[in-house]
Backbone as XML, in Angstrom:
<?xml version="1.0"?>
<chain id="A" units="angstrom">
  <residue number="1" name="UNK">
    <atom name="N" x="-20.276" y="-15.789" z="-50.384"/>
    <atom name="CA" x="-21.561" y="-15.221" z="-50.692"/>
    <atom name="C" x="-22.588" y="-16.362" z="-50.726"/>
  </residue>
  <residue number="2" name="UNK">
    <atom name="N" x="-23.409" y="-16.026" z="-49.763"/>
    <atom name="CA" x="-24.797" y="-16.849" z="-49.936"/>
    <atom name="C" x="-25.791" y="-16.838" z="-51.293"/>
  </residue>
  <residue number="3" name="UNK">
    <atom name="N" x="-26.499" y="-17.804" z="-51.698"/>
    <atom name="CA" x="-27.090" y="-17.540" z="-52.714"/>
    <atom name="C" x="-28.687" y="-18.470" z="-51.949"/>
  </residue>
  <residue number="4" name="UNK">
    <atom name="N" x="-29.625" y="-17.793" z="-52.323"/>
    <atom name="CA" x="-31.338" y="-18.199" z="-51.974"/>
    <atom name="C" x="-31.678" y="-19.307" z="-52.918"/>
  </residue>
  <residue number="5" name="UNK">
    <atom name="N" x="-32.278" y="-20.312" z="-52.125"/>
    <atom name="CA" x="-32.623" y="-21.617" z="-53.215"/>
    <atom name="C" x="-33.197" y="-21.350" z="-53.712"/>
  </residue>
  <residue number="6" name="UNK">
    <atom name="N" x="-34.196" y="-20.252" z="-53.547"/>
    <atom name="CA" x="-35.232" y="-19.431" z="-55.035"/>
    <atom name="C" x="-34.523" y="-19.689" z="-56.212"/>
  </residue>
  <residue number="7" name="UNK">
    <atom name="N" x="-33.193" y="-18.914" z="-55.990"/>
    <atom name="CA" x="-32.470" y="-18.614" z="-57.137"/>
    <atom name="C" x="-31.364" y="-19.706" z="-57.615"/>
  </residue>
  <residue number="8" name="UNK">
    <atom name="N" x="-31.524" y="-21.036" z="-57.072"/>
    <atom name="CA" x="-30.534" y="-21.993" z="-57.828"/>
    <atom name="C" x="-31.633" y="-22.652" z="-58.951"/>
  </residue>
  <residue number="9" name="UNK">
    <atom name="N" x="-30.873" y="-22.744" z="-60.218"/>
    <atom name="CA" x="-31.698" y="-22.832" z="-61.362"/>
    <atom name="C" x="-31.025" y="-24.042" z="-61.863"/>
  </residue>
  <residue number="10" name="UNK">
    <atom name="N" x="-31.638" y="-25.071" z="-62.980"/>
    <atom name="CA" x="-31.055" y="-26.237" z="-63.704"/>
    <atom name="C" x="-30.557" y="-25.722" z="-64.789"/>
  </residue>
  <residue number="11" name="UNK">
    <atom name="N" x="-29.093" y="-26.362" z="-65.329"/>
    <atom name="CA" x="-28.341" y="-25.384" z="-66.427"/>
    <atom name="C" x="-27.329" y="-24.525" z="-66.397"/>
  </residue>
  <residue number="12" name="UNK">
    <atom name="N" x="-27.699" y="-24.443" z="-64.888"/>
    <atom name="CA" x="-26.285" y="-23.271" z="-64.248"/>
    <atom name="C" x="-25.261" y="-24.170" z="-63.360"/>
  </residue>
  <residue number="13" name="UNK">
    <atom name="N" x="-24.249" y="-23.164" z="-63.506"/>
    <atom name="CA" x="-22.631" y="-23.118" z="-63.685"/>
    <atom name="C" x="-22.417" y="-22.523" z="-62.207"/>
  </residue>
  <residue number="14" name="UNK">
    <atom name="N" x="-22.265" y="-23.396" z="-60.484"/>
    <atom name="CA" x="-21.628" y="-22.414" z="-60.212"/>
    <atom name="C" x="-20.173" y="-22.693" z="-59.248"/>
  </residue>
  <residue number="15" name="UNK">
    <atom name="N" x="-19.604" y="-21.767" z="-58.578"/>
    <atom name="CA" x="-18.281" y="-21.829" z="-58.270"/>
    <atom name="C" x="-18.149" y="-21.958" z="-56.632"/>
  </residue>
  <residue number="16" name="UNK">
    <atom name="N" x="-17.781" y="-22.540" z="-55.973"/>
    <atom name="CA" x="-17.862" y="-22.389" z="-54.578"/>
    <atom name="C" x="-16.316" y="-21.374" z="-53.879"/>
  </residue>
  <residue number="17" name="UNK">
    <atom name="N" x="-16.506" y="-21.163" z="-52.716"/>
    <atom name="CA" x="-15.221" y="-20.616" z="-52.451"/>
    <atom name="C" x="-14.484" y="-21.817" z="-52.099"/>
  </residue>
  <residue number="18" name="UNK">
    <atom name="N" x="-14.639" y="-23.171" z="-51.901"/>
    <atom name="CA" x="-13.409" y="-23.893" z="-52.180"/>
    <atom name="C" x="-12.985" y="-24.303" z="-53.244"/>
  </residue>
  <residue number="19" name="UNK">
    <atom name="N" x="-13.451" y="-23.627" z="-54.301"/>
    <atom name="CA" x="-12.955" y="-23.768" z="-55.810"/>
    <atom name="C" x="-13.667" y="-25.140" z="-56.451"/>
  </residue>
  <residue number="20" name="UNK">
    <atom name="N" x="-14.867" y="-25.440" z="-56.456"/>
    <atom name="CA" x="-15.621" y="-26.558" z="-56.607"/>
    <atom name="C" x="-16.990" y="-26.325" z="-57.450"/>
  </residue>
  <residue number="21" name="UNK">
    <atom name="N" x="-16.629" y="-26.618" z="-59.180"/>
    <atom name="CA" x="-17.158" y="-26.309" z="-59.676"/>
    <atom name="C" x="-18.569" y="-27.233" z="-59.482"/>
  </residue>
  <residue number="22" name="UNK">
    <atom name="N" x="-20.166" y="-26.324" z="-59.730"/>
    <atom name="CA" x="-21.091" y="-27.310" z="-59.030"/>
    <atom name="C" x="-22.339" y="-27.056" z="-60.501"/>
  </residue>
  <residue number="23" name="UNK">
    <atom name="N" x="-22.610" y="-27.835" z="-60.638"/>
    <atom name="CA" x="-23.812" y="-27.894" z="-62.282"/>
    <atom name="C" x="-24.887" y="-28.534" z="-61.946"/>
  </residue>
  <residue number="24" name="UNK">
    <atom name="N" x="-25.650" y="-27.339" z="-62.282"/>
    <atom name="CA" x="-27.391" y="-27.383" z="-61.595"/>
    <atom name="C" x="-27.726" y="-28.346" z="-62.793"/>
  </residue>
  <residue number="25" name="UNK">
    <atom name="N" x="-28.176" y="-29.995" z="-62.906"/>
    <atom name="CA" x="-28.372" y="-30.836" z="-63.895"/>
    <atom name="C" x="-30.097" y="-30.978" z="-63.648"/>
  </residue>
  <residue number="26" name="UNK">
    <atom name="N" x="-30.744" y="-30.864" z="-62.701"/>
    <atom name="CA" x="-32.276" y="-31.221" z="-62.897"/>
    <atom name="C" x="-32.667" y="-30.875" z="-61.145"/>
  </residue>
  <residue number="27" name="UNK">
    <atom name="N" x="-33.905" y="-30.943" z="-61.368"/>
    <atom name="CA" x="-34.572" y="-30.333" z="-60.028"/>
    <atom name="C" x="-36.102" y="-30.854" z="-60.522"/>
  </residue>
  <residue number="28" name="UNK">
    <atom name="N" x="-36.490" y="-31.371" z="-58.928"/>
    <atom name="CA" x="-37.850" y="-31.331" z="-59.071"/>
    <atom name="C" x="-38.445" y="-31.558" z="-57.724"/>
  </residue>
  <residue number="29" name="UNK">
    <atom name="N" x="-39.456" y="-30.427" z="-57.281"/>
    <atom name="CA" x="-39.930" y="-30.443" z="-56.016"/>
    <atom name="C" x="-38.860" y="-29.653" z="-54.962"/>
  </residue>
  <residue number="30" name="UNK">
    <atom name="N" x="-38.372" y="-30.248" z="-54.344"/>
    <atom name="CA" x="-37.545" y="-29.808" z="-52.974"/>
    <atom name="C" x="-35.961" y="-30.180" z="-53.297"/>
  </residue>
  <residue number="31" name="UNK">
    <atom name="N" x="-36.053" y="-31.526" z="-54.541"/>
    <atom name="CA" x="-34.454" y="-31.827" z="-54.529"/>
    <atom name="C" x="-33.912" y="-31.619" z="-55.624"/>
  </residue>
  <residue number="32" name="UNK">
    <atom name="N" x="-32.723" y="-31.972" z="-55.647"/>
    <atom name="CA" x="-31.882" y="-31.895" z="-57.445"/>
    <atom name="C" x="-31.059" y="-32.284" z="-57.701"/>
  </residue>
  <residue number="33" name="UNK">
    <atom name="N" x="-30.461" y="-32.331" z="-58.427"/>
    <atom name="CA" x="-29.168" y="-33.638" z="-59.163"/>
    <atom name="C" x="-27.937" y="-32.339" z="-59.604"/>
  </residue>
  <residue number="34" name="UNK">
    <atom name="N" x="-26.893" y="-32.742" z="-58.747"/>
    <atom name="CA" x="-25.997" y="-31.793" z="-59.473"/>
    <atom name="C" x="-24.527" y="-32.360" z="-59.511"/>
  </residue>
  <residue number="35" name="UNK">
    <atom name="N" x="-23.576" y="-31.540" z="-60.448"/>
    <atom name="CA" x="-22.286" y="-32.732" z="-60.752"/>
    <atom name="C" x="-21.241" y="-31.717" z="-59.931"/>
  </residue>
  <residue number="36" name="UNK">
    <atom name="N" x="-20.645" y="-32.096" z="-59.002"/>
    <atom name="CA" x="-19.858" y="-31.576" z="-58.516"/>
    <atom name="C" x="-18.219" y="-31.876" z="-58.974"/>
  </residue>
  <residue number="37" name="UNK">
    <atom name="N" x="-17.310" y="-30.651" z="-58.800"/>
    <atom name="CA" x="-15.681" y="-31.424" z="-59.234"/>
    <atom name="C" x="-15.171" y="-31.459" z="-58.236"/>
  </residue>
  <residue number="38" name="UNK">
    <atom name="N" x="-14.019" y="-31.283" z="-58.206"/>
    <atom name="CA" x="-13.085" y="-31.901" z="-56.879"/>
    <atom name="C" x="-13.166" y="-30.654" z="-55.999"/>
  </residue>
  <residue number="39" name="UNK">
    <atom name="N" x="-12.970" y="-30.609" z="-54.771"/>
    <atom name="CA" x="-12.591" y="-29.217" z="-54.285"/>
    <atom name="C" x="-10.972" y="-28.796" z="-54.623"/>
  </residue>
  <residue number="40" name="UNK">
    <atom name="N" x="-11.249" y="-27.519" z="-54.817"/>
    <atom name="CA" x="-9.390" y="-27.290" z="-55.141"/>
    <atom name="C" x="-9.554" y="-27.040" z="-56.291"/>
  </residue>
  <residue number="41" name="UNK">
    <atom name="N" x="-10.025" y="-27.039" z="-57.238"/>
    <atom name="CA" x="-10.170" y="-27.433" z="-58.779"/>
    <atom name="C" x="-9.968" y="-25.758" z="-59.482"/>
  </residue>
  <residue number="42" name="UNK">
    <atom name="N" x="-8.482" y="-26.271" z="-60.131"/>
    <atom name="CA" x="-7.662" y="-24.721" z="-60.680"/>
    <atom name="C" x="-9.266" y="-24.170" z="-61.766"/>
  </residue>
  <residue number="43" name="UNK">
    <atom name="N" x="-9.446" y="-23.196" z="-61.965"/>
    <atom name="CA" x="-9.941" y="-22.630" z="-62.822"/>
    <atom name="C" x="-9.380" y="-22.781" z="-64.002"/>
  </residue>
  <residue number="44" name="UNK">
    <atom name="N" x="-10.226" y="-23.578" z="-64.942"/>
    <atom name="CA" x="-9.985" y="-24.180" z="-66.060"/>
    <atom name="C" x="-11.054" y="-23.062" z="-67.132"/>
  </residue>
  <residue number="45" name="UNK">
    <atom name="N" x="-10.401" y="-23.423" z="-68.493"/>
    <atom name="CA" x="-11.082" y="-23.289" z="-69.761"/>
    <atom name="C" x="-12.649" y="-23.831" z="-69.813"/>
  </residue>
  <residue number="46" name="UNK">
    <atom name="N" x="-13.521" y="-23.064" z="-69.054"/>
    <atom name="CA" x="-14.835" y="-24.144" z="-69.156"/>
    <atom name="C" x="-15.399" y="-24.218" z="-70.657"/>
  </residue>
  <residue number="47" name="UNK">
    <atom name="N" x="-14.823" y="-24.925" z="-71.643"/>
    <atom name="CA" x="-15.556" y="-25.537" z="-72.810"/>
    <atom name="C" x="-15.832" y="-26.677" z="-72.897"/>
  </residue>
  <residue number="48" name="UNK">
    <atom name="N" x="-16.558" y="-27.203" z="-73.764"/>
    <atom name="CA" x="-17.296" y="-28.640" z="-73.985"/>
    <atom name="C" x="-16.248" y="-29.797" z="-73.375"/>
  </residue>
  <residue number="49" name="UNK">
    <atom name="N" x="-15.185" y="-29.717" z="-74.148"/>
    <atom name="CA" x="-14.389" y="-30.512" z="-74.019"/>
    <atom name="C" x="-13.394" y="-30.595" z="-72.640"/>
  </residue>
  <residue number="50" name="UNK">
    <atom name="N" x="-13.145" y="-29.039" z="-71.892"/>
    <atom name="CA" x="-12.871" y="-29.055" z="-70.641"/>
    <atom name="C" x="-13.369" y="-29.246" z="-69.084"/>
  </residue>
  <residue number="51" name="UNK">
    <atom name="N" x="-14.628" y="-29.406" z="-69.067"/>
    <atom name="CA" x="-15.647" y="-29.209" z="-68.251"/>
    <atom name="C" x="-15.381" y="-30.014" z="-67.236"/>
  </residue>
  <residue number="52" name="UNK">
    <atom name="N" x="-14.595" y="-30.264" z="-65.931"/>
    <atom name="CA" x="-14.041" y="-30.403" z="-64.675"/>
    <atom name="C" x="-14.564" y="-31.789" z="-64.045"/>
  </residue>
  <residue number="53" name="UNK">
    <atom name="N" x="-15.592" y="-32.552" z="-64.619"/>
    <atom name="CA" x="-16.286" y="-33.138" z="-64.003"/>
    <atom name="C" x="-16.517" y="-34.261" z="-64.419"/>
  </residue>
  <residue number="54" name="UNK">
    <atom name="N" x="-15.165" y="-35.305" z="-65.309"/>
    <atom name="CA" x="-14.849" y="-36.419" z="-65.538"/>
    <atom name="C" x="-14.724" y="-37.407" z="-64.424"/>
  </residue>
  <residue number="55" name="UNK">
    <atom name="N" x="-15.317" y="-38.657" z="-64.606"/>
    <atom name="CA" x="-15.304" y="-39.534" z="-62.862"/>
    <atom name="C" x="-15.751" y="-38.677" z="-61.988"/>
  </residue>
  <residue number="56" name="UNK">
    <atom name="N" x="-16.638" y="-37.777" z="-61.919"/>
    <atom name="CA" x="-17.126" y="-37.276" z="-60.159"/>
    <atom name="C" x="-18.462" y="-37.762" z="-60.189"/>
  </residue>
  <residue number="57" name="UNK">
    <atom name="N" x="-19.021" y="-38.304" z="-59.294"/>
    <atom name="CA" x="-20.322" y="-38.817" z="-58.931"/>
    <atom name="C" x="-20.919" y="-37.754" z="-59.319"/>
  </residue>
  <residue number="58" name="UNK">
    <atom name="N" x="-22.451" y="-37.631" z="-59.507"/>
    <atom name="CA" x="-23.132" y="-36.948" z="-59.179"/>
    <atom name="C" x="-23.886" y="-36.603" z="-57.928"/>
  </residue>
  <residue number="59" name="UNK">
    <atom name="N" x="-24.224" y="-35.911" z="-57.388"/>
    <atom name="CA" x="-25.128" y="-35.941" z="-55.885"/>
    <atom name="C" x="-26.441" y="-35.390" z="-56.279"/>
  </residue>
  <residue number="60" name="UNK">
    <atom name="N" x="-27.491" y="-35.802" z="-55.331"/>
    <atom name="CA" x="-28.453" y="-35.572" z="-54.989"/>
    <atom name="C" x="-28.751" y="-35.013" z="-53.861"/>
  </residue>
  <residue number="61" name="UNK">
    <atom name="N" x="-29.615" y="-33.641" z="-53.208"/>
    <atom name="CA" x="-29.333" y="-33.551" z="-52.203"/>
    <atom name="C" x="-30.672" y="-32.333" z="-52.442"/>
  </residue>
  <residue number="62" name="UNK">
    <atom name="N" x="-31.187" y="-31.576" z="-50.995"/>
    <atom name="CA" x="-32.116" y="-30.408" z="-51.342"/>
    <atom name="C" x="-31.630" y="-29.244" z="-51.632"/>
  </residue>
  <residue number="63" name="UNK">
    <atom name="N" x="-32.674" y="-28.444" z="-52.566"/>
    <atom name="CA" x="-32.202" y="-27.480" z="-52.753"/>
    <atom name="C" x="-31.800" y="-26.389" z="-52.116"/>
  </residue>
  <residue number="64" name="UNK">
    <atom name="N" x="-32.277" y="-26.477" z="-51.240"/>
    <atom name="CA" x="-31.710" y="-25.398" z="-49.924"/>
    <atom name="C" x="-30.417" y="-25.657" z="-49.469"/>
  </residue>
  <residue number="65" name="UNK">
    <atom name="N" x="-30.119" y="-27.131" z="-49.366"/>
    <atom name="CA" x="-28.728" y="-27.748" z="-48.817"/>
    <atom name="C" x="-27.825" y="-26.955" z="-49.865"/>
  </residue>
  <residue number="66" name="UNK">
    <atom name="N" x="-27.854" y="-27.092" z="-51.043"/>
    <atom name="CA" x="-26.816" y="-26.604" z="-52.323"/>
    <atom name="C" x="-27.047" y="-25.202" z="-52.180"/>
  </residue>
  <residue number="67" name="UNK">
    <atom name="N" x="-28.055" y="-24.765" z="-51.560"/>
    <atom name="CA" x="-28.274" y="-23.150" z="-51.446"/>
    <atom name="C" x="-26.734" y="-22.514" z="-49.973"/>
  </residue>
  <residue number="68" name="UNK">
    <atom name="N" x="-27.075" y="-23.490" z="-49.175"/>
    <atom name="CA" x="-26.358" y="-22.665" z="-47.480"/>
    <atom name="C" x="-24.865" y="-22.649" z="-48.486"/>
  </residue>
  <residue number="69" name="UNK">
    <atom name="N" x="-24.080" y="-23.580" z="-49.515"/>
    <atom name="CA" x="-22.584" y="-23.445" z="-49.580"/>
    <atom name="C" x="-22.508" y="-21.622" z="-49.719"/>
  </residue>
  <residue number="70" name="UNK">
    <atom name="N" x="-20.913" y="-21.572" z="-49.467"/>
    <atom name="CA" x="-20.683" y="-19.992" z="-50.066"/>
    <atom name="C" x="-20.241" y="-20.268" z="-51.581"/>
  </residue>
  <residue number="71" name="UNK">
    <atom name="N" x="-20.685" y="-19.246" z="-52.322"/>
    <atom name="CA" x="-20.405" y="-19.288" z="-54.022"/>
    <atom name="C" x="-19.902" y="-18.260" z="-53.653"/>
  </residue>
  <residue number="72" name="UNK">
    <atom name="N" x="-18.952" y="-17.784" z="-55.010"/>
    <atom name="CA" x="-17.531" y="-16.970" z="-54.954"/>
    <atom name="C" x="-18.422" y="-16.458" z="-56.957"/>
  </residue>
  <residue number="73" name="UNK">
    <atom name="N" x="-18.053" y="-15.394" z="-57.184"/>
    <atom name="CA" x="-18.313" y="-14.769" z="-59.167"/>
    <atom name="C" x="-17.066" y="-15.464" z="-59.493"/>
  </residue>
  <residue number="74" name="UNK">
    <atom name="N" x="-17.319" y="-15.765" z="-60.218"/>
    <atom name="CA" x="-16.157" y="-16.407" z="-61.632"/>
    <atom name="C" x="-16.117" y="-15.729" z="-62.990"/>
  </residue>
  <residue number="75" name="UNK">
    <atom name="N" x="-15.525" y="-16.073" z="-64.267"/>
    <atom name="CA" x="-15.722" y="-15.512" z="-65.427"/>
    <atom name="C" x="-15.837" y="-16.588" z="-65.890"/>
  </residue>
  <residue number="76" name="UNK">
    <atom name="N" x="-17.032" y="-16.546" z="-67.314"/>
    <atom name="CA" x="-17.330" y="-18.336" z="-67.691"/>
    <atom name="C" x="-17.426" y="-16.951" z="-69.201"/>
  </residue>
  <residue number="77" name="UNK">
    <atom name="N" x="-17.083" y="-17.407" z="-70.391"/>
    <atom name="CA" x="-17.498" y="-17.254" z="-71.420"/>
    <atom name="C" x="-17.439" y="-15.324" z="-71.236"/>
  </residue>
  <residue number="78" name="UNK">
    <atom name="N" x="-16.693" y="-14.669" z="-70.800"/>
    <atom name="CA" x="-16.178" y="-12.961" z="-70.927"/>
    <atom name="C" x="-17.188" y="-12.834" z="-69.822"/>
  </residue>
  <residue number="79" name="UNK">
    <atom name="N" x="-18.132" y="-12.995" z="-69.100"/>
    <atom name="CA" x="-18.612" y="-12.350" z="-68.724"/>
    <atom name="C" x="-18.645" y="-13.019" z="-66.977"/>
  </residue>
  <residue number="80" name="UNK">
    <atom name="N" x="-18.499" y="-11.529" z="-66.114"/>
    <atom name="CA" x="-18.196" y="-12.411" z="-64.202"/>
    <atom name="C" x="-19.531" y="-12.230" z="-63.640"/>
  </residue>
  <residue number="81" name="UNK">
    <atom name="N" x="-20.054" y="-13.241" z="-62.950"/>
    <atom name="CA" x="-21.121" y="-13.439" z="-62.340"/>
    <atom name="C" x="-20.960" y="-14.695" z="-61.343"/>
  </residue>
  <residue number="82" name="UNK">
    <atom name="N" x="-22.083" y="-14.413" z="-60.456"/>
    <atom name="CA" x="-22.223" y="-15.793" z="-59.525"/>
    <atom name="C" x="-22.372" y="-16.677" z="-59.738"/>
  </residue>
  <residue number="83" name="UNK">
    <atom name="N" x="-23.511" y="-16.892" z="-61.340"/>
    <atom name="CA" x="-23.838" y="-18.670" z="-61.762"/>
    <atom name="C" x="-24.035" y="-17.998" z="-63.110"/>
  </residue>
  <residue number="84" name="UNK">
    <atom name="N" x="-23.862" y="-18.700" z="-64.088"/>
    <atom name="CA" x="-23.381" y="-19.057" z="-65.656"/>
    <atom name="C" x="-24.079" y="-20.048" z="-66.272"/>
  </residue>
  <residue number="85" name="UNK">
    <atom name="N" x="-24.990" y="-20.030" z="-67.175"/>
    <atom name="CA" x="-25.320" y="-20.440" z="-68.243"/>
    <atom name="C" x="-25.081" y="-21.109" z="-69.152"/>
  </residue>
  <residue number="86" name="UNK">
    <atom name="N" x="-25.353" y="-23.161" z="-68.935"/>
    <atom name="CA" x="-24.483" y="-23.634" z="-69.586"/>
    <atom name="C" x="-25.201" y="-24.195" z="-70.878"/>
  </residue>
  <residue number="87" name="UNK">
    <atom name="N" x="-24.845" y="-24.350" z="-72.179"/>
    <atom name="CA" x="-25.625" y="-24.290" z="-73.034"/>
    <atom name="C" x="-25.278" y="-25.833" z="-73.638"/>
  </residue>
  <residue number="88" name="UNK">
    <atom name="N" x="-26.204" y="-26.484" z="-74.206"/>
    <atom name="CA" x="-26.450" y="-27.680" z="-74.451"/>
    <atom name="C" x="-25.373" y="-28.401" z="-74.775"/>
  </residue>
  <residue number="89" name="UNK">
    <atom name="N" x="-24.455" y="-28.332" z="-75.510"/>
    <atom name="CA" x="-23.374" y="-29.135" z="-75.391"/>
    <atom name="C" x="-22.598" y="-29.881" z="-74.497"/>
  </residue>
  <residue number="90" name="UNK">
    <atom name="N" x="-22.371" y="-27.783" z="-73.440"/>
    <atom name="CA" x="-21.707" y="-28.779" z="-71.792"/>
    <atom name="C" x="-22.861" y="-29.230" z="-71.689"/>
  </residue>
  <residue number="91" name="UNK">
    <atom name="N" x="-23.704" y="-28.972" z="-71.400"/>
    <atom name="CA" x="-24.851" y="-29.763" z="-69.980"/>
    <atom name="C" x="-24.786" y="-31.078" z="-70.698"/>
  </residue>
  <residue number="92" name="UNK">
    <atom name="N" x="-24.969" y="-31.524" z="-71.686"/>
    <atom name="CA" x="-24.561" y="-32.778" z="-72.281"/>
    <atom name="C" x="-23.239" y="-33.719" z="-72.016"/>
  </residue>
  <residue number="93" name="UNK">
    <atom name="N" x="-22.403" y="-32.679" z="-72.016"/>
    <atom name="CA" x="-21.350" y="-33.623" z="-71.718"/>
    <atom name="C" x="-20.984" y="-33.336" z="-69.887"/>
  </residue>
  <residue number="94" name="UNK">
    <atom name="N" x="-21.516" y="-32.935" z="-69.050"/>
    <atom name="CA" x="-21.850" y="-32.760" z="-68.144"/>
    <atom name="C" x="-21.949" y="-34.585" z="-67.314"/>
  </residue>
  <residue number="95" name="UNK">
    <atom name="N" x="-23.266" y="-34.134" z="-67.919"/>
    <atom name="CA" x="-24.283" y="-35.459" z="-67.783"/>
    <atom name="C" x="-23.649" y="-36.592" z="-67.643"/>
  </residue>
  <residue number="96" name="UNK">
    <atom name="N" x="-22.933" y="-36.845" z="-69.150"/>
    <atom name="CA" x="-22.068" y="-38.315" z="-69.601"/>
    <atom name="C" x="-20.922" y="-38.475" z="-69.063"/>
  </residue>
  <residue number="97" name="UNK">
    <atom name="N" x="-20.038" y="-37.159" z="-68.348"/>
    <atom name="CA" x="-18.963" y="-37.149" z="-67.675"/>
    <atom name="C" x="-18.722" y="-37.938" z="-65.802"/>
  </residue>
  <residue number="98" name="UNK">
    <atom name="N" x="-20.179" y="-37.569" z="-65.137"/>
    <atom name="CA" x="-20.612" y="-38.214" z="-64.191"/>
    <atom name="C" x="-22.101" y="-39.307" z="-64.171"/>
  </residue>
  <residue number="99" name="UNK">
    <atom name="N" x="-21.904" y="-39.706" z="-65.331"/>
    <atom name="CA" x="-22.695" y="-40.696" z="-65.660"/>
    <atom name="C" x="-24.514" y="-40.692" z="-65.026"/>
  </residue>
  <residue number="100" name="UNK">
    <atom name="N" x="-25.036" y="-39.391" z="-64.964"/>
    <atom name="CA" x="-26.232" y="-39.206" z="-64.124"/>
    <atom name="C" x="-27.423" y="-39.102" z="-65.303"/>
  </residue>
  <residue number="101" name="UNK">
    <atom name="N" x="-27.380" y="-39.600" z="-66.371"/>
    <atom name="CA" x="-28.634" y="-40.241" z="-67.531"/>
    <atom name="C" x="-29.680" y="-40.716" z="-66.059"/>
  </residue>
  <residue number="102" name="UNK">
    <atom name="N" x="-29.546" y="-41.391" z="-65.890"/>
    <atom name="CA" x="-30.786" y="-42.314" z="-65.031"/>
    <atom name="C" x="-31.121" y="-41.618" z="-64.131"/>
  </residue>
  <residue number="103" name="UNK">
    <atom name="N" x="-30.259" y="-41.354" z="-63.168"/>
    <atom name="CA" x="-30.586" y="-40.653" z="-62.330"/>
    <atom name="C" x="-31.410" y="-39.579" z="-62.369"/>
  </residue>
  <residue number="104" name="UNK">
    <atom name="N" x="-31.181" y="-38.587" z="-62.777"/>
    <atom name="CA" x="-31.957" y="-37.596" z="-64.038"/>
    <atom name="C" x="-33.583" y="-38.234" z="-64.428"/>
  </residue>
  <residue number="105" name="UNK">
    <atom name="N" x="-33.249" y="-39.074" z="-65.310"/>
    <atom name="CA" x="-34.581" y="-39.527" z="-65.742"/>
    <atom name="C" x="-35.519" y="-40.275" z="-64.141"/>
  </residue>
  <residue number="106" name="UNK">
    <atom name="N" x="-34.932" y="-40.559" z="-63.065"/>
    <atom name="CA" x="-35.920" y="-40.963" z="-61.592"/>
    <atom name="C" x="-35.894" y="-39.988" z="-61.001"/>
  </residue>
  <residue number="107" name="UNK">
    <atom name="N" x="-35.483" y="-38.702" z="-61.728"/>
    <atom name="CA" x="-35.922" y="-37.449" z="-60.361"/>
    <atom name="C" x="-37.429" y="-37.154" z="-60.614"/>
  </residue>
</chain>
């Protein structure tokens, strides 16, 4: 399933069909910072402390580019949807997991 770069938002949670969890971390203008996990990546417990995305770089790239992948609905917190709502804790430990503080702060 295609998703419209209208609709990729900072904060959100989403899932690709190669199983590659992807976290909308900041946006501004045309580009955005997001933490990608491995491809392949079993569907895990997404809580604070589980969040997939220990050692993975972060990327930078446009928002349209992160728009063409196919996203797949997942279940994050009881409820299945295309992109998920991550609330300050993960996006925090998000951040510190692929080390993108700076990066973030030069978008």
């Amino acid at each position: 399933m295609k998703i419209k770069a209208k609709d990729v938002e900072v904060n959100y949670l989403y899932l690709t069909t190669a199983n590659q969890y992807r976290a909308v971390l900041a946006m501004k203008g045309d580009f955005m910072i997001y933490a990608p996990s491995l491809e392949g990546t079993p569907v895990v417990d997404l809580s604070v402390a589980n969040m997939p995305f220990e050692n993975q770089p972060f990327k930078k790239c446009q928002i349209i580019t992160f728009a063409k992948k196919d996203y797949q609905e997942f279940v994050f917190d009881g409820v299945k949807g295309l992109k998920h709502q991550l609330n300050q804790a993960q996006l925090t430990a998000i951040i510190v997991q692929c080390n993108a503080k700076a990066a973030i702060e030069d978008l």
